[in-house]
C-alpha positions as CSV (number, residue, x, y, z in Angstrom):
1,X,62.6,124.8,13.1
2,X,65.7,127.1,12.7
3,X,68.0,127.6,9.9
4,X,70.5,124.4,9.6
5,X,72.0,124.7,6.6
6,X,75.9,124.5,6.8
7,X,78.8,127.0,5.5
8,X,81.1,125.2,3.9
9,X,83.4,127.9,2.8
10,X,86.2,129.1,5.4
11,X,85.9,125.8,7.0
12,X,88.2,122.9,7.8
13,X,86.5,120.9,4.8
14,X,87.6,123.8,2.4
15,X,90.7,124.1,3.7
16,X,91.7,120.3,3.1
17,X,90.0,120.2,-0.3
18,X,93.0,123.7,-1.1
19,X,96.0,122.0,1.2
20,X,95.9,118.5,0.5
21,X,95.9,116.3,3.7
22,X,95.7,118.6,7.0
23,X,96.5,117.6,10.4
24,X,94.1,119.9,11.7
25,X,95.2,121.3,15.6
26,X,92.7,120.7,19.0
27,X,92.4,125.1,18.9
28,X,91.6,125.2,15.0
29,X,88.8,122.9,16.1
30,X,87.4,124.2,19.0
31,X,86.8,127.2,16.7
32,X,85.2,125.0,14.0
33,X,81.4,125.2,14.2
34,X,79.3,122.4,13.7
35,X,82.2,120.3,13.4
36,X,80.3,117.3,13.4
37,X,79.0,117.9,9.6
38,X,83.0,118.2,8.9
39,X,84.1,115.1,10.4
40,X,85.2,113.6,6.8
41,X,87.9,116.1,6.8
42,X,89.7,114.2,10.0
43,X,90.7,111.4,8.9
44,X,94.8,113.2,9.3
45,X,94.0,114.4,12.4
46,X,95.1,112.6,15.7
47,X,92.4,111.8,18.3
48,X,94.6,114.2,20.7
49,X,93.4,117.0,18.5
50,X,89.9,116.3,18.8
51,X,87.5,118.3,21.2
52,X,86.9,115.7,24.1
53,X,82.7,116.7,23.9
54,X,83.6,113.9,20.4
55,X,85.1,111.7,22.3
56,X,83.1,108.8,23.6
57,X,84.5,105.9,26.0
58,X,83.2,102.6,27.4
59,X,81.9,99.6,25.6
60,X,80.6,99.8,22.2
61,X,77.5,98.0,21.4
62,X,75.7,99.9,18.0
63,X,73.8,98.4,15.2
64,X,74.0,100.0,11.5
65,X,72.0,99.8,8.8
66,X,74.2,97.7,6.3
67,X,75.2,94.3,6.4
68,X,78.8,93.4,5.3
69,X,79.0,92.0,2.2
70,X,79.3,88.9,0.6
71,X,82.6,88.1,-1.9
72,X,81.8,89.3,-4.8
73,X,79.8,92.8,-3.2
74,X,83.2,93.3,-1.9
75,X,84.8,93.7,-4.9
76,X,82.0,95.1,-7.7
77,X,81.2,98.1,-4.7
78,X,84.8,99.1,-3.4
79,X,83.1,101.2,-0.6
80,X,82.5,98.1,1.5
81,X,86.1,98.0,1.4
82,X,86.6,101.2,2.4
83,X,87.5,101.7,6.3
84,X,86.0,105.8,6.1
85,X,82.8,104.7,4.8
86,X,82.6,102.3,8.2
87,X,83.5,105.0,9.9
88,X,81.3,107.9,9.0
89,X,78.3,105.1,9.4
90,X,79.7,104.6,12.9
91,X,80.4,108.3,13.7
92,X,76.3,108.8,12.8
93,X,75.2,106.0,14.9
94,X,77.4,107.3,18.2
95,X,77.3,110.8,17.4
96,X,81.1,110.9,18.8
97,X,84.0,111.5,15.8
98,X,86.6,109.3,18.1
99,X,86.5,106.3,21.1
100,X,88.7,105.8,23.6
101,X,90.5,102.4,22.7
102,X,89.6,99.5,24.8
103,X,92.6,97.2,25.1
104,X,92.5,94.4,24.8
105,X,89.5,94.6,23.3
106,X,86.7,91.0,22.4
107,X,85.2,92.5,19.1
108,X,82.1,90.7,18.0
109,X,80.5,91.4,14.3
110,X,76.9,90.1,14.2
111,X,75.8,90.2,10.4
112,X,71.7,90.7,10.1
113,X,70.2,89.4,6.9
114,X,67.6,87.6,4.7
115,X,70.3,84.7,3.8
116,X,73.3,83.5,5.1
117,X,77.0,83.8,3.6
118,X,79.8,81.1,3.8
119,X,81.9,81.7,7.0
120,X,85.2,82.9,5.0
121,X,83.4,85.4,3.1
122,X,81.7,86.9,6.0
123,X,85.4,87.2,7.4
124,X,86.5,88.9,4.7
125,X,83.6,91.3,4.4
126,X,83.9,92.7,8.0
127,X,87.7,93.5,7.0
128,X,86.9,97.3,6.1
129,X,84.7,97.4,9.1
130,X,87.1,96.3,11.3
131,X,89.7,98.3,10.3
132,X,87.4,101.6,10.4
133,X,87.9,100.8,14.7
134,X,91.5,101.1,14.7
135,X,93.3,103.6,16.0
136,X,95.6,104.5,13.3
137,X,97.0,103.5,10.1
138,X,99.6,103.8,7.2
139,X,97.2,102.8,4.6
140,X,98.2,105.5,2.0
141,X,101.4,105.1,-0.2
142,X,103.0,108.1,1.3
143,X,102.8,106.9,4.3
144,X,100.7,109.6,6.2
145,X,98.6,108.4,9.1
146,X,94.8,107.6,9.1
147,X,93.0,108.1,11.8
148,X,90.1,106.1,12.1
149,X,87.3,105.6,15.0
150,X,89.8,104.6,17.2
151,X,87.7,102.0,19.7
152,X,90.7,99.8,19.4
153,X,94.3,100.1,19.2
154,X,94.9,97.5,16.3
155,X,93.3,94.2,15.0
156,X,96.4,92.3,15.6
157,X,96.2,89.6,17.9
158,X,97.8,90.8,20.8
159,X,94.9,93.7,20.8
160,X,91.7,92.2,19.6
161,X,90.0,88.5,19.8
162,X,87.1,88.9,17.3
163,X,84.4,86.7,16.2
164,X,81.7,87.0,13.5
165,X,78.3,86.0,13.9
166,X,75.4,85.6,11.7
167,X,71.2,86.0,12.1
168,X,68.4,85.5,10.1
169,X,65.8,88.3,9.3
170,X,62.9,88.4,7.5
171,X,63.3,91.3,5.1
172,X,65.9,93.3,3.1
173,X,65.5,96.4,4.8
174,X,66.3,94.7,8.5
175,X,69.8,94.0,7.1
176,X,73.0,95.4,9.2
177,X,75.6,94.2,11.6
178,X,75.6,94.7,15.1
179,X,79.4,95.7,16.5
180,X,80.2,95.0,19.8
181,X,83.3,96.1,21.3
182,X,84.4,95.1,25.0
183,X,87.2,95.0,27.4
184,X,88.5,91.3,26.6
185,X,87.6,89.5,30.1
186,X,84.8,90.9,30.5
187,X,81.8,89.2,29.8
188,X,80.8,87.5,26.8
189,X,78.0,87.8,24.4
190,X,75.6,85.3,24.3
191,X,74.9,84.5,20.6
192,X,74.9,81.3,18.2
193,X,78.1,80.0,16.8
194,X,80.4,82.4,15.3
195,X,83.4,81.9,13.7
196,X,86.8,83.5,14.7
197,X,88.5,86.2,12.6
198,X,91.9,85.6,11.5
């Protein structure tokens, strides 16, 4: 197996830890190796800046390893909250940084575990996740963009119908949620009853 350790110095990563936010241009990454490993320093950069070999398109349909959480997880482990850690666990299941945004889009959430949760709290809990698809948003106080995964435009309601579904398994470590994300007529998933996102 060859070397694959990682240089971090001289890199994109160093250079937004020393500048602050960077809006990082489509040349300064194409000359960026193993940008992959240095995805968490593009969350300022545009999806136009990004090489198109990261760039998927097309339906999503991609399972990860942790289930959204229940009300009180949501607030005692504020990374469920967060949007980037949604992201970087969907960036590793694709292997794409960005997705082409599917508009209108039907967005399905299909938690996976040991016990169910009340309806409202499982709406609440895919929040971070959902907003970890978006395009785009103002979520810091200065106001500078995020750019997030990007599968759809926005989770307003003239962008997105989405639904939330839950399943039963038989052990902790078969927990996840299964995100689906499809062009709004096309055809629908055949699951239980799900509940509609608000």
């Amino acid at each position: 197996m060859g070397d694959r350790s990682i240089s971090w110095c001289g890199t994109i990563s160093d250079e937004l830890t020393d500048k602050g936010p960077v809006s990082f241009t489509l040349r300064r990454l194409q000359k960026q190796e193993h940008l992959f490993a240095h995805r968490s320093a593009l969350f300022y950069t545009p999806t136009e800046n990004i090489p198109l070999d990261y760039i998927g398109s097309g339906p999503l349909d991609i399972v990860l390893p942790v289930a959204p959480p229940d009300w009180t997880d949501s607030f005692e482990i504020p990374a469920y909250r967060s949007p980037r850690f949604w992201v970087d666990l969907i960036q590793r299941q694709t292997g794409k940084l960005r997705w082409r945004p599917i508009s209108p889009a039907r967005v399905i959430f299909t938690r996976y575990d040991c016990f169910l949760i009340r309806t409202d709290h499982l709406c609440a809990g895919v929040k971070g996740l959902e907003d970890a698809l978006k395009v785009r948003t103002t979520g810091r106080r200065d106001r500078i963009y995020l750019h997030y995964f990007g599968a759809i435009v926005d989770d307003g309601p003239a962008f997105v119908d989405g639904s939330c579904d839950q399943e039963l398994v038989k052990h902790p470590k078969e927990s996840g949620v299964r995100i689906q994300v499809l062009p709004k007529d096309g055809p629908e998933n055949e699951t239980g009853a799900s509940s509609k996102l608000s």
